[in-house]
C-alpha positions as CSV (number, residue, x, y, z in Angstrom):
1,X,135.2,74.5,58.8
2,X,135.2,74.5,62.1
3,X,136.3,70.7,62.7
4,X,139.3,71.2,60.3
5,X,140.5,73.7,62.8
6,X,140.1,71.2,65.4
7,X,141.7,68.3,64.1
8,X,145.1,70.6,63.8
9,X,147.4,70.6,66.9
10,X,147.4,74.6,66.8
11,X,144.4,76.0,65.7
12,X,145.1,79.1,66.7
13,X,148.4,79.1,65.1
14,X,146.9,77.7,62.0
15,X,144.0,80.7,61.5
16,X,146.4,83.3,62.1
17,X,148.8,81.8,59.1
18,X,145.4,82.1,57.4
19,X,144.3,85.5,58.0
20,X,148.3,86.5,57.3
21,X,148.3,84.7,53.9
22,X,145.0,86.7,53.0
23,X,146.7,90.2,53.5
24,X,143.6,91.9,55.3
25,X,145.0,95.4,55.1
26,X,142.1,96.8,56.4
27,X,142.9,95.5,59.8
28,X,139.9,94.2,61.2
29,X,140.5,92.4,64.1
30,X,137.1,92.0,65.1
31,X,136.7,89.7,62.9
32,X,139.6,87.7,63.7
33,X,138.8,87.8,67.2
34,X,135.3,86.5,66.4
35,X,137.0,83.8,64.7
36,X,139.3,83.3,68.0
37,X,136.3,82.7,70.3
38,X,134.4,80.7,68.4
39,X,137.1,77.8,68.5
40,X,137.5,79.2,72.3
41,X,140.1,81.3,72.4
42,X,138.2,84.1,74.4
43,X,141.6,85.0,75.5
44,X,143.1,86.2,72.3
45,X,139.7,87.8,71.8
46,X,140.1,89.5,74.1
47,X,143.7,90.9,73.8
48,X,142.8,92.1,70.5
49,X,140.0,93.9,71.5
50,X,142.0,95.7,74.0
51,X,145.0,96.1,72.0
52,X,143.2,99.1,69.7
C-alpha cells in the first residue's frame, strides 16, 4: 500500500482523509502516527505523540 501513498501529491493529507472516513472513535493515534513515519513523516509522529 505503501506505493499508492507515494504516487499521491499529499500523502499525508490523503491518510488522514482515510483514517477520518473510518471513524476510529477509539482514538488511537499511535497507530496513525506509526502510519505517519513509516511514509516519513517522523514529524507528525511526533506531534501526536506529544499532543496526549
Amino acid at each position: 500500500h505503501m506505493s499508492f501513498f507515494a504516487s499521491k501529491a499529499s500523502p499525508t493529507s490523503v491518510i488522514l482523509d482515510l483514517w477520518e472516513a473510518q471513524h476510529f472513535h477509539s482514538g488511537n493515534l499511535n497507530q496513525l502516527a506509526a502510519v505517519m513515519a513509516e511514509i516519513g513523516k517522523q514529524e507528525a509522529m511526533i506531534f501526536l505523540v506529544s499532543d496526549g
